[in-house]
Biopython code that builds the backbone (N, CA, C, O; Angstrom):
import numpy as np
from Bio.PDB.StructureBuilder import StructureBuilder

atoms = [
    (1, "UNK", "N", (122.229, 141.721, 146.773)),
    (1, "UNK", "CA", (122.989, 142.418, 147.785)),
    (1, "UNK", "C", (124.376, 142.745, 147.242)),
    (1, "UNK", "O", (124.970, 142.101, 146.377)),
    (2, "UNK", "N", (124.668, 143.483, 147.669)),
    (2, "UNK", "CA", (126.348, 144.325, 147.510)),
    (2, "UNK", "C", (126.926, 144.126, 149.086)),
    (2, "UNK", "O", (126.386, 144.578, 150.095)),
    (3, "UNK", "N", (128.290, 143.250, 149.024)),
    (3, "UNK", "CA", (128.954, 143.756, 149.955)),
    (3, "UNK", "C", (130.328, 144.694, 149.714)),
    (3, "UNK", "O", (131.135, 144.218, 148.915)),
    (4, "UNK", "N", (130.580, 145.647, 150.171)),
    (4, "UNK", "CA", (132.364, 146.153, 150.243)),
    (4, "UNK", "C", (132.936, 145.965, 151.614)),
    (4, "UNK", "O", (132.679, 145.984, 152.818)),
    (5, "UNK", "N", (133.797, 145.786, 150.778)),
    (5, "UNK", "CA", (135.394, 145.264, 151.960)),
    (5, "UNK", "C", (136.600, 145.877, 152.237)),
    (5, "UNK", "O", (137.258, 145.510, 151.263)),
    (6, "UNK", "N", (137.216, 146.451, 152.796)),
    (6, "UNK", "CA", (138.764, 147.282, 153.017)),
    (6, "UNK", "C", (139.220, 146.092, 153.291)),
    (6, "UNK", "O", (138.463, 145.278, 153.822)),
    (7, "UNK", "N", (140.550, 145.755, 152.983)),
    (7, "UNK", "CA", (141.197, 144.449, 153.212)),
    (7, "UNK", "C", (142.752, 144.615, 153.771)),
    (7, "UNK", "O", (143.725, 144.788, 153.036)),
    (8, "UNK", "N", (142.791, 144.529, 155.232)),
    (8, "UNK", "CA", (144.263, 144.883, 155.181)),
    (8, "UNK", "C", (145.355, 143.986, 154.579)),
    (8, "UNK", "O", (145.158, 142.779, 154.434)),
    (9, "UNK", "N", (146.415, 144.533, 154.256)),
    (9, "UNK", "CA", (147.538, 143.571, 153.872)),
    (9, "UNK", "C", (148.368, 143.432, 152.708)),
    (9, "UNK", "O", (149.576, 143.230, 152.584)),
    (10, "UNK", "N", (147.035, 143.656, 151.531)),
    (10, "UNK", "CA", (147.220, 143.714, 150.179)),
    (10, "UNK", "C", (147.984, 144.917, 149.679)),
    (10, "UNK", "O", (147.751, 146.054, 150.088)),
    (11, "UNK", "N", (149.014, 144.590, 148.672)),
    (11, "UNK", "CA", (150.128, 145.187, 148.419)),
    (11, "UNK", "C", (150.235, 144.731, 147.055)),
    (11, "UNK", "O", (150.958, 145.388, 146.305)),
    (12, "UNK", "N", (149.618, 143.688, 146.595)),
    (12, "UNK", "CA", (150.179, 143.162, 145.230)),
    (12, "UNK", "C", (149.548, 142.238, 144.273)),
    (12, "UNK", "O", (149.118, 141.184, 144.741)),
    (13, "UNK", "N", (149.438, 142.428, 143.178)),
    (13, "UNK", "CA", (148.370, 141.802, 142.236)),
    (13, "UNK", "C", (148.595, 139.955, 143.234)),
    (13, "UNK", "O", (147.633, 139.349, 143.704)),
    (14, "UNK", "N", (149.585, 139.617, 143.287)),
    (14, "UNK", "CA", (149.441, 138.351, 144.004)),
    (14, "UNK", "C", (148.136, 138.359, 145.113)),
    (14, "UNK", "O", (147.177, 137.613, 144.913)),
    (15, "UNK", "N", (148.176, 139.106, 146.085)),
    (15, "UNK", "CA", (147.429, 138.949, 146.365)),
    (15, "UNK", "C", (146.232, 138.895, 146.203)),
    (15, "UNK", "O", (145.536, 137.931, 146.523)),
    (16, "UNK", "N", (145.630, 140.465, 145.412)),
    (16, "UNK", "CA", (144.489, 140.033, 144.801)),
    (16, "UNK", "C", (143.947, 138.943, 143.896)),
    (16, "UNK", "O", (142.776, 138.742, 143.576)),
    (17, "UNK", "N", (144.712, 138.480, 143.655)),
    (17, "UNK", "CA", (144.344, 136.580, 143.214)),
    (17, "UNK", "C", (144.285, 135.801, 144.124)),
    (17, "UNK", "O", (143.579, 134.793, 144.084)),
    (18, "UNK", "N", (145.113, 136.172, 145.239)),
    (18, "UNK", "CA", (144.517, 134.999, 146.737)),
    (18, "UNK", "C", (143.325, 135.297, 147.087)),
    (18, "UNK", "O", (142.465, 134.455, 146.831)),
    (19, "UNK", "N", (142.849, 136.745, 147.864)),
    (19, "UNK", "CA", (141.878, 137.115, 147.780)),
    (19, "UNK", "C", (140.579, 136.765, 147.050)),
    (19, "UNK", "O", (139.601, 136.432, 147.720)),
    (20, "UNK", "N", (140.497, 136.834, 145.415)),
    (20, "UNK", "CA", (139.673, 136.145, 144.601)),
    (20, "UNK", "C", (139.645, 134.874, 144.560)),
    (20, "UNK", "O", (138.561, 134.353, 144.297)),
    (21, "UNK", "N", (140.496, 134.255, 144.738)),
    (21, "UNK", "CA", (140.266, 132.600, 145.000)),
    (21, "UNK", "C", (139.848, 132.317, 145.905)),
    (21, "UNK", "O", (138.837, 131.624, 145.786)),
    (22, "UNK", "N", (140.292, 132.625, 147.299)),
    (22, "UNK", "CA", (139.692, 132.597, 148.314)),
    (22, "UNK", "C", (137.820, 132.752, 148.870)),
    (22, "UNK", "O", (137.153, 132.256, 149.778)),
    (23, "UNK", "N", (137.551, 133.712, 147.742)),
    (23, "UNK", "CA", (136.157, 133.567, 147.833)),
    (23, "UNK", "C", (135.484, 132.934, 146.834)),
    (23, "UNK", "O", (134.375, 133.412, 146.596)),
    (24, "UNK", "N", (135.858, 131.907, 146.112)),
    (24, "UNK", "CA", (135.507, 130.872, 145.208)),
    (24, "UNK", "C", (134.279, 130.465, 145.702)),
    (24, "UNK", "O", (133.170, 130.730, 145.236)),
    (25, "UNK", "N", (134.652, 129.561, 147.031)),
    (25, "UNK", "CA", (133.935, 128.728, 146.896)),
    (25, "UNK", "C", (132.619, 129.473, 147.932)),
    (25, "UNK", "O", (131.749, 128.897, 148.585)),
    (26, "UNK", "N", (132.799, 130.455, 147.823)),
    (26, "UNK", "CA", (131.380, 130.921, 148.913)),
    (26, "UNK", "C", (130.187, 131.234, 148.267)),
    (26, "UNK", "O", (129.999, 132.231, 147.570)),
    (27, "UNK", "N", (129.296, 130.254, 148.548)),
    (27, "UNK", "CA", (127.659, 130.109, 148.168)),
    (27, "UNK", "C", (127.073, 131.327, 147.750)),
    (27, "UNK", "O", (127.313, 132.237, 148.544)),
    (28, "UNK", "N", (126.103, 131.793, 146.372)),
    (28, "UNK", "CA", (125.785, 132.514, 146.513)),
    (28, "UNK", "C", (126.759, 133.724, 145.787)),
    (28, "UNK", "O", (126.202, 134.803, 145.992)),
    (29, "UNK", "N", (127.637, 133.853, 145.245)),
    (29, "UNK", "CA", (128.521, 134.783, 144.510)),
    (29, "UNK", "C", (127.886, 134.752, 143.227)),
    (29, "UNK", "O", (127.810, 133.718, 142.562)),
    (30, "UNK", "N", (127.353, 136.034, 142.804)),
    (30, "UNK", "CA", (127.567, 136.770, 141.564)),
    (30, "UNK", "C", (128.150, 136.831, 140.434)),
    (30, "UNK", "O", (128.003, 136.312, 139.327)),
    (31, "UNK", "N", (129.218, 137.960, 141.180)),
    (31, "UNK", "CA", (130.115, 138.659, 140.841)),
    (31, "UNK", "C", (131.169, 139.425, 142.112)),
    (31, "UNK", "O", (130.739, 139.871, 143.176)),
    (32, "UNK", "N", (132.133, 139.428, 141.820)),
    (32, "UNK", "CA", (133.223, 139.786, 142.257)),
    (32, "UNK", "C", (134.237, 140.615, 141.902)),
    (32, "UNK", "O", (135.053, 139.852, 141.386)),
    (33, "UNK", "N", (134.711, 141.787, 141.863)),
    (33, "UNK", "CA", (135.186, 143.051, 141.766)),
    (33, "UNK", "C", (136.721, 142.921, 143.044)),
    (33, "UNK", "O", (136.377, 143.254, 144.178)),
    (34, "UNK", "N", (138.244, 142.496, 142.923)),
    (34, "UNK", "CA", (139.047, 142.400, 143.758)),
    (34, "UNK", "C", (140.163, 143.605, 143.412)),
    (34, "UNK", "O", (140.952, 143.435, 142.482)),
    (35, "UNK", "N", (140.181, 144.707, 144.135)),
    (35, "UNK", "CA", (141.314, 145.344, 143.527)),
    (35, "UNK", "C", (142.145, 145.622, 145.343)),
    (35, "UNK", "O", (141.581, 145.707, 146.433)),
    (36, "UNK", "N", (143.861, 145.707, 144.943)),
    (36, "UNK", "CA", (144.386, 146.022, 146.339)),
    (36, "UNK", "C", (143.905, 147.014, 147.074)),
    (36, "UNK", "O", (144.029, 148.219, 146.854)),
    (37, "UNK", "N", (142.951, 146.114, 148.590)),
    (37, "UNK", "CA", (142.583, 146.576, 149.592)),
    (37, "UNK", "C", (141.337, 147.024, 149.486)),
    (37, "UNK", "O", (140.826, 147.890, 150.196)),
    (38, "UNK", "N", (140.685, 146.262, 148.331)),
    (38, "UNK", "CA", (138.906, 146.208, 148.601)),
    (38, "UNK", "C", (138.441, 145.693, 147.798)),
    (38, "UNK", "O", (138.945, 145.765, 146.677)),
    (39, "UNK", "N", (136.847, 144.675, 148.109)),
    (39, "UNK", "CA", (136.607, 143.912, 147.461)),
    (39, "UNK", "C", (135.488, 144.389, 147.464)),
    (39, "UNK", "O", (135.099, 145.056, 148.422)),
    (40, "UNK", "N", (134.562, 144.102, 146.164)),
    (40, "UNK", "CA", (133.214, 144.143, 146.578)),
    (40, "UNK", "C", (132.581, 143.294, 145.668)),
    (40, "UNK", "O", (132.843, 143.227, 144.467)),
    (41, "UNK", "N", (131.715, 142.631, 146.290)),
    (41, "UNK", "CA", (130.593, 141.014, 146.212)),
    (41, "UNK", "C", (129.456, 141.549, 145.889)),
    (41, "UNK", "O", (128.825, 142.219, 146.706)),
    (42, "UNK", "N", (128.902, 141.268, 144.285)),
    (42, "UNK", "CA", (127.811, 140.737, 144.384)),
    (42, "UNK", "C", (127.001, 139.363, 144.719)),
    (42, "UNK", "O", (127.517, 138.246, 144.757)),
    (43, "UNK", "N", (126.015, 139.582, 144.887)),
    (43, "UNK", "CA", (125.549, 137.998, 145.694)),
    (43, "UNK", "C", (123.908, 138.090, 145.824)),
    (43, "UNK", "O", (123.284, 139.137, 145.653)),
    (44, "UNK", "N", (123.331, 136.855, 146.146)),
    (44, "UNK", "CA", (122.132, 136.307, 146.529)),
    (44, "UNK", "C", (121.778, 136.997, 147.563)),
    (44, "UNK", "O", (120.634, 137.449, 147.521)),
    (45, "UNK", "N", (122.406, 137.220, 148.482)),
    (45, "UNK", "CA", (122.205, 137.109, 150.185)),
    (45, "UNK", "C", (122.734, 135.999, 151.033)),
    (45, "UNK", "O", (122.763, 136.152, 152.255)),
    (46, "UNK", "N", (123.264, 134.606, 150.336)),
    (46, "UNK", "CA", (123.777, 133.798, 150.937)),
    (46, "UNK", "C", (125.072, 133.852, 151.402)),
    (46, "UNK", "O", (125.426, 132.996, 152.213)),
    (47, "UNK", "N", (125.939, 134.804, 150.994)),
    (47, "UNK", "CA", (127.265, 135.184, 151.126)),
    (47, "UNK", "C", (127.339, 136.597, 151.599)),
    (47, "UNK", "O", (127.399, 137.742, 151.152)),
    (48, "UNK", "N", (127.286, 135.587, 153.343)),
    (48, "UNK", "CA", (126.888, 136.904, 154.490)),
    (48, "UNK", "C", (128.798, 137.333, 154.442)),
    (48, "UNK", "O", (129.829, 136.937, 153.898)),
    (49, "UNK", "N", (128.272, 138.515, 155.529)),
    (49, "UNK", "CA", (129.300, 138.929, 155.632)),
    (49, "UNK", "C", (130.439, 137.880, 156.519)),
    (49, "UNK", "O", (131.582, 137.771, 156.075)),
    (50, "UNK", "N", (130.104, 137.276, 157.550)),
    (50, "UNK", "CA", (130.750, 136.322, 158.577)),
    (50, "UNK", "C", (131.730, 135.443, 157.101)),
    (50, "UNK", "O", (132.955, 135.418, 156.980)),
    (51, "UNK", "N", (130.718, 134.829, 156.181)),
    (51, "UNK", "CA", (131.455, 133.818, 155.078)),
    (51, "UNK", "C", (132.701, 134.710, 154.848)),
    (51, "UNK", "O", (133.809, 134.192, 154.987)),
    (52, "UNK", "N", (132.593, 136.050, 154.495)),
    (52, "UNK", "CA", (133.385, 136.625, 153.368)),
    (52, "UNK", "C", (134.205, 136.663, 154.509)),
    (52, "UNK", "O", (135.286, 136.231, 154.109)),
    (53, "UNK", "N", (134.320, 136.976, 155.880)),
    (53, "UNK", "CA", (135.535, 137.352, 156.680)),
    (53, "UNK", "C", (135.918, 136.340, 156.545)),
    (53, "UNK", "O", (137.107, 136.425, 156.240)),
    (54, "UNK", "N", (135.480, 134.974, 156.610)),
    (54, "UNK", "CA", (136.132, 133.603, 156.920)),
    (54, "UNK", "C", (136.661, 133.120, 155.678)),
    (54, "UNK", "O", (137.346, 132.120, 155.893)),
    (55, "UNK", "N", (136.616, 133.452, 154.374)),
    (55, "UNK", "CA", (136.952, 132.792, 153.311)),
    (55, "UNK", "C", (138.166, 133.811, 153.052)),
    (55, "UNK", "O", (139.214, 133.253, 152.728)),
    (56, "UNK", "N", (138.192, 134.790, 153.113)),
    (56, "UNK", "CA", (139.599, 136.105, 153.094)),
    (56, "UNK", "C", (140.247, 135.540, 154.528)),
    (56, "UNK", "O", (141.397, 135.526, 154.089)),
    (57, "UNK", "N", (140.316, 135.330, 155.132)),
    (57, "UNK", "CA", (141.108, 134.473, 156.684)),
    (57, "UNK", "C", (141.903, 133.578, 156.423)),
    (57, "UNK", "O", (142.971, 133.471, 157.027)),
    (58, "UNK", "N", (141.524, 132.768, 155.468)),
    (58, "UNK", "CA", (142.082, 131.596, 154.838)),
    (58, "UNK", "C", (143.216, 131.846, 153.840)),
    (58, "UNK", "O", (144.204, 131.117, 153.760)),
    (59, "UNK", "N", (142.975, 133.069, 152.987)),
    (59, "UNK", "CA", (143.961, 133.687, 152.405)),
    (59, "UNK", "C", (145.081, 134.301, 152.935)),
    (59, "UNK", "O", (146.145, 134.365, 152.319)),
    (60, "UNK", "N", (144.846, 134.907, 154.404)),
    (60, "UNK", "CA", (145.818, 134.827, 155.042)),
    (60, "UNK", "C", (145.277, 136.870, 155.335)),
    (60, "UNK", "O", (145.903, 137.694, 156.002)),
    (61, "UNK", "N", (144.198, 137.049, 154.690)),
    (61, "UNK", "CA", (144.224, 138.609, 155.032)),
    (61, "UNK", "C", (143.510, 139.166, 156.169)),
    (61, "UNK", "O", (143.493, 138.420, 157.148)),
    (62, "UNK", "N", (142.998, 140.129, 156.278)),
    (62, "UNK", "CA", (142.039, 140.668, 157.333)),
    (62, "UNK", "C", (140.812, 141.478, 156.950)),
    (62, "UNK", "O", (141.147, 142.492, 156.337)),
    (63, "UNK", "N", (139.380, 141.349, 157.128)),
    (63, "UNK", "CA", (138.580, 142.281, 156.676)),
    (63, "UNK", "C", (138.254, 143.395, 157.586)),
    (63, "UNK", "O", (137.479, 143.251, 158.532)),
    (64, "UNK", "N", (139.002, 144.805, 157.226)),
    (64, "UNK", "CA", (138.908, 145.799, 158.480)),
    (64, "UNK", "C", (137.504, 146.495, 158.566)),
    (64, "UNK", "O", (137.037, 147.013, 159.581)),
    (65, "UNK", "N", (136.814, 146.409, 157.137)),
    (65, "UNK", "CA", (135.451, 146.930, 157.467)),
    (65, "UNK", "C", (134.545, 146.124, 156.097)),
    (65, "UNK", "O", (134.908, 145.555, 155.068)),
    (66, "UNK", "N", (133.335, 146.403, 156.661)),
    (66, "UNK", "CA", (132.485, 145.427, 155.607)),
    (66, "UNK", "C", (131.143, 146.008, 155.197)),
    (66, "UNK", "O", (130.290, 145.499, 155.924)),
    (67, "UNK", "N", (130.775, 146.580, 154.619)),
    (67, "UNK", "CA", (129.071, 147.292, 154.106)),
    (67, "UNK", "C", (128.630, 146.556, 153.850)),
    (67, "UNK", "O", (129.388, 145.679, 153.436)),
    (68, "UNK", "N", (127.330, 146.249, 153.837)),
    (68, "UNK", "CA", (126.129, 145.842, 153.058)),
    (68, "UNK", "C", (125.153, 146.470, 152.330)),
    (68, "UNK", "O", (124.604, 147.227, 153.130)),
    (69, "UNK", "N", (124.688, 146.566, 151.375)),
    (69, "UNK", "CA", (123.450, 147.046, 150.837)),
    (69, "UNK", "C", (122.154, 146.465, 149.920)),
    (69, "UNK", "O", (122.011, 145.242, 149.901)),
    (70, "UNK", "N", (121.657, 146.904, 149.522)),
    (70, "UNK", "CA", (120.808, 146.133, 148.710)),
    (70, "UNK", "C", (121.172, 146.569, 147.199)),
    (70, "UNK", "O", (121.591, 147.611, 146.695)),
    (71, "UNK", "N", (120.831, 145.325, 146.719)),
    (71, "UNK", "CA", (121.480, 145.889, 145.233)),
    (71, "UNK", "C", (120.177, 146.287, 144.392)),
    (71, "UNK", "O", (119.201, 145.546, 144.271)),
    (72, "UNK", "N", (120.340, 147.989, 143.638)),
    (72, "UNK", "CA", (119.870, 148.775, 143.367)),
    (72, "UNK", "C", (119.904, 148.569, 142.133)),
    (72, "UNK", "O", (120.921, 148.460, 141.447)),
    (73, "UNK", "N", (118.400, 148.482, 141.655)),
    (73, "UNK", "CA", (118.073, 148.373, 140.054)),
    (73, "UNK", "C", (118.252, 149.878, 138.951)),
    (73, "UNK", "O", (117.719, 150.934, 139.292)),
    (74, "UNK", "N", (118.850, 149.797, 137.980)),
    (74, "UNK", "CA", (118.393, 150.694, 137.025)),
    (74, "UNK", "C", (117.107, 151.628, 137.061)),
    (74, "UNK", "O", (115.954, 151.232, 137.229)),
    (75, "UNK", "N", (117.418, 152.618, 136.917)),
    (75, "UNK", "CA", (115.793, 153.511, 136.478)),
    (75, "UNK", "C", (115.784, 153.732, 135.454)),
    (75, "UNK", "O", (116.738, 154.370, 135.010)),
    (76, "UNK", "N", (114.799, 153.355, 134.635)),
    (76, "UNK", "CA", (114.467, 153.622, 133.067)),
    (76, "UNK", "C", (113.944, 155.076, 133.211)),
    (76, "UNK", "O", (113.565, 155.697, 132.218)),
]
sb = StructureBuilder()
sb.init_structure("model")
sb.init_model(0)
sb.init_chain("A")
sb.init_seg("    ")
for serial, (resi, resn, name, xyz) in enumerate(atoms, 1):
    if name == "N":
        sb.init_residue(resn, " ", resi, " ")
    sb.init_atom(name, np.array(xyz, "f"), 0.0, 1.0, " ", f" {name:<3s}", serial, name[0])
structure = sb.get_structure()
């Protein structure tokens, strides 16, 4: 799965290191892609969207919108 994120707040490489730390510890992470004011998660499926609002909350930010998709293989 792929999630993306708009993130309000972010203004500054600081933050995008809160942000990325902040989703450390959530089950199920990939990979992780943090640039100011959007994130996007690769993952299992265990790192629903509810986790990712609640682990960016803690950082102190806001998630204003959130996609999901399925993550899409290569075509040979």
């Amino acid at each position: 799965m792929i999630t993306r994120l708009r993130i309000a707040g972010m203004s500054s490489q600081y933050c995008v290191q809160a942000v990325f730390t902040s989703l450390t510890p959530v089950p199920g992470i990939l990979a992780t892609d943090v640039s100011i004011g959007t994130v996007v998660v690769e993952h299992d499926g265990q790192a629903t969207l509810q986790r990712l609002r609640e682990a960016i909350a803690v950082s102190g930010y806001e998630v204003l919108l959130g996609t999901e998709e399925p993550r899409r293989l290569p075509v040979l």
